[in-house]
N, C-alpha and C positions, 0 to 999 in steps of 0.2 A: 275369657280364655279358659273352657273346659279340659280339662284331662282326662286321661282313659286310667279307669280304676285298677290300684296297682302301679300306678308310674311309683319309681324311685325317685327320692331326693337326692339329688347330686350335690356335692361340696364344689366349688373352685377358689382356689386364691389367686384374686385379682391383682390383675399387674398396673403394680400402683405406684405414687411416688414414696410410697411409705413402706414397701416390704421389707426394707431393711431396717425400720425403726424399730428402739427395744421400746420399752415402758418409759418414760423420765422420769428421772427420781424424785419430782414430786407429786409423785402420783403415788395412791395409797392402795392395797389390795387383799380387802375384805369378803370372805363368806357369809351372807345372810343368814345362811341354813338351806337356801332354796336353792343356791349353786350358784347365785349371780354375784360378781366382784365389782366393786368399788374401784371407779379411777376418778382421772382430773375432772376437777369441780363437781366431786359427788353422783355423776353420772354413772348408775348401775348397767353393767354387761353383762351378756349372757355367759361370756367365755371374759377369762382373765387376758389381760392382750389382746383382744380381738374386737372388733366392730361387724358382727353376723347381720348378714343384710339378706334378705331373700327377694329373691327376683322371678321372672317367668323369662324362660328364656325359648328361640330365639324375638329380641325386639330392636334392631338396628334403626336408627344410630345412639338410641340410648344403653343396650346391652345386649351384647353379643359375642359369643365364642372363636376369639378371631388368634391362630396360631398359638391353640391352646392354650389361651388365657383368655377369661371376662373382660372387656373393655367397652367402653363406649362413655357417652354423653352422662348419663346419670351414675356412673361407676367413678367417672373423674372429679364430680362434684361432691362425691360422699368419701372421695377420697383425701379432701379438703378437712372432715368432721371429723375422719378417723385420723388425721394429720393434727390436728388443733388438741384430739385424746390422748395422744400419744401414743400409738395403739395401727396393728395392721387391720384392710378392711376383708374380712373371710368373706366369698357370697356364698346363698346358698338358690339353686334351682327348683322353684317351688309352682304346684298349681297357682293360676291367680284367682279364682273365685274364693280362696282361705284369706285373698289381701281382703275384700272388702267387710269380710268376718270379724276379721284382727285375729284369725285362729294361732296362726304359728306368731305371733307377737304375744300374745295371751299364753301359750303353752310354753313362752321361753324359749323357743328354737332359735327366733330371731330379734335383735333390736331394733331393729328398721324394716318398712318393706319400701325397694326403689322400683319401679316397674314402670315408668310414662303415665303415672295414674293418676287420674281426674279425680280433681277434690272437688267433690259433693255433698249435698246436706244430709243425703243417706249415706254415704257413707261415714262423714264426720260423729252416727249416732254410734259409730264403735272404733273408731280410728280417732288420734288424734294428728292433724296435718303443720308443716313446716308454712312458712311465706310461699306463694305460689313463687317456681323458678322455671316455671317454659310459660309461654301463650300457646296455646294447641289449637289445630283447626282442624275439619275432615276433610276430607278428599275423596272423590268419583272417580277410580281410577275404572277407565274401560277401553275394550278390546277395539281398535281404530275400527275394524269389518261391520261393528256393532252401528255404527251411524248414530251413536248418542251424541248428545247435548247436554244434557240437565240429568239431574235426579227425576224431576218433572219429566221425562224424557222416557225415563225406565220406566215410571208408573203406568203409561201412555201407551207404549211399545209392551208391556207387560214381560219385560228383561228379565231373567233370573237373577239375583242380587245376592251377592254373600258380605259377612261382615265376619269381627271377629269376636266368639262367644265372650259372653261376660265382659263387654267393652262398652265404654258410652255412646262408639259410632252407632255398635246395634242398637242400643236403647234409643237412639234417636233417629234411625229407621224405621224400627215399630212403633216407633210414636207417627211417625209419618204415614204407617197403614202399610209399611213391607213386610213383608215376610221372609228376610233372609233365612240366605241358606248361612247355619253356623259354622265357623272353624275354629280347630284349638287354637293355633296361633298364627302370627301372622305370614308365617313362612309357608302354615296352609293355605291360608287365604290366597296366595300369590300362586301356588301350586292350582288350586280348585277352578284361576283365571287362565291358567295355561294349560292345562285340560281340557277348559270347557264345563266345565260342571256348571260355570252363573259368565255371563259376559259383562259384567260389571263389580265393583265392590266396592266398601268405604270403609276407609281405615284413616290412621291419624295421619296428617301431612307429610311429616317429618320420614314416616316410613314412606312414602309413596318417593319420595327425593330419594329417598335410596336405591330404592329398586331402578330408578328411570336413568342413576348412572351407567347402570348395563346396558350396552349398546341393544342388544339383540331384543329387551323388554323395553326399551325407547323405541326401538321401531314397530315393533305390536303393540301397545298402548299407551294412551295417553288422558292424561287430567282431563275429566269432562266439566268437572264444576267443583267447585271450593266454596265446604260450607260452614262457616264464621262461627260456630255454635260457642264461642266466647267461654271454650274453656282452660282451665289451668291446672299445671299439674303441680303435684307437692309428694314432699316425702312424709311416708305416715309410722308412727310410731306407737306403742301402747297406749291405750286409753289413759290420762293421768301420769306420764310420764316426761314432767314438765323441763324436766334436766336436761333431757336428752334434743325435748324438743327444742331448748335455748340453744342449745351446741349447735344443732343442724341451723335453723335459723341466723346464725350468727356468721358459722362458714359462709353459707351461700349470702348474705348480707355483704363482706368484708372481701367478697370474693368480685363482688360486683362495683364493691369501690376501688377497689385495686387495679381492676385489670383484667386477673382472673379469669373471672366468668365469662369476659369476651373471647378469651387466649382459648379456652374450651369450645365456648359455641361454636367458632370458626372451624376448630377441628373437625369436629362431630358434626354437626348441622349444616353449616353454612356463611358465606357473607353476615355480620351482625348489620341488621340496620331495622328499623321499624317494620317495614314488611315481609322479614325474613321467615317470621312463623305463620303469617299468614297473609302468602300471596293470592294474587290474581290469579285465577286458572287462565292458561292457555295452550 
């Protein structure tokens, strides 16, 4: 997910179950010197009260600006971490090629970053990741006129292909010998399909379920092929910051014994059941 040089970083406060929580009073709140405060169980923040998460926005049904507030699928699971801190969750709107940097985790701007983000071995050499909390799959989403089938299908036909920049779908199209066309995010990608710019694209599943509740993008495209690439995604934290990673870890663990995590899925995503994140195309 490229940006155009010069984008601002946007603040939003998500609408959570927690915006009206203050600190607990057993929470303690210390300066280091570097600006970061001390709360429950030791866990250093960037802001005092606050759990600053940085996101790439828009990515529905994980986060998305929907009647001016941040919501979605990964907003309500971190809202679980910053519930457990005592603590509101601030986002912030950020490029995502700095997620797989660790840049704004590294410069203190943020203590998380939540983005639908695949945890990888490269990336893991500067982020440090939560327990995976989705199963992620890709998806062929293509123009019905187009007469695809397959990915196979686009190679053959030599389709013009978009993906969305700095994502694992592209990476795993140019591993395949594509040469997509890139977009920033994936609300271009879905623009660049309904232009005409590529008559195909792949992006993560979970966004393609979105888009196809629109009547009017159900009836011009559909799922050509679902492709299994056995990933998961995780929330990533500074390199070495093992507190914070317990906390996230813990949420989403307790959140899955409970209840929880299902009470969310169904909101955001869908049906829970075993082949919820990664169906059959048809």
């Amino acid at each position: 997910m490229t940006t155009l040089p010069g984008r601002l970083t946007r603040v939003f406060a998500a609408a959570t179950a927690t915006a009206g929580l203050l600190l607990v009073s057993a929470c303690t709140s210390t300066d280091d010197g570097g600006g970061s405060k001390t709360t429950t169980g030791g866990v250093s923040l960037v802001k005092s009260g606050r759990l600053t998460t940085c996101t790439h926005l828009p990515y529905p049904p994980f986060q998305s600006e929907i009647d001016g507030k941040v919501q979605g699928f990964d907003v309500a699971l971190i809202d679980l971490v910053a519930e457990e801190l005592g603590v509101k969750q601030e986002i912030l709107d950020t490029p995502f090629e700095n997620f797989k940097t660790g840049a704004f985790l590294n410069s203190g701007e943020c203590d998380l970053a939540a983005a639908g983000m695949t945890i990888t071995d490269e990336r893991k050499k500067n982020l440090d990741f939560s327990v995976p909390y989705f199963d992620a799959t890709q998806a062929v989403l293509t123009d019905k006129k187009a007469g695809i089938t397959s990915l196979a299908d686009i190679k053959s036909k030599k389709i013009k292909l978009g993906a969305q920049a700095q994502t694992t779908g592209e990476e795993y199209v140019k591993n395949e010998g594509f040469d997509p066309v890139s977009f920033e995010s994936s609300d271009a990608v879905l623009n660049g399909l309904r232009t005409g710019q590529v008559k195909a694209v792949v992006i993560d599943y979970p966004v393609v379920q979105g888009w196809l509740k629109d009547k009017a993008t159900a009836a011009a495209y559909a799922v050509a092929d679902n492709l299994d690439t056995g990933e998961q995604y995780g929330f990533a934290v500074k390199k070495g910051n093992s507190a914070l990673t317990e906390a996230v870890d813990k949420a989403i663990t307790d959140a899955k014994a409970d209840g929880t995590y299902q009470k969310i899925y169904e909101q955001w995503i869908g049906p829970y059941d075993a082949s919820a994140a990664s169906p059959s195309a048809s």
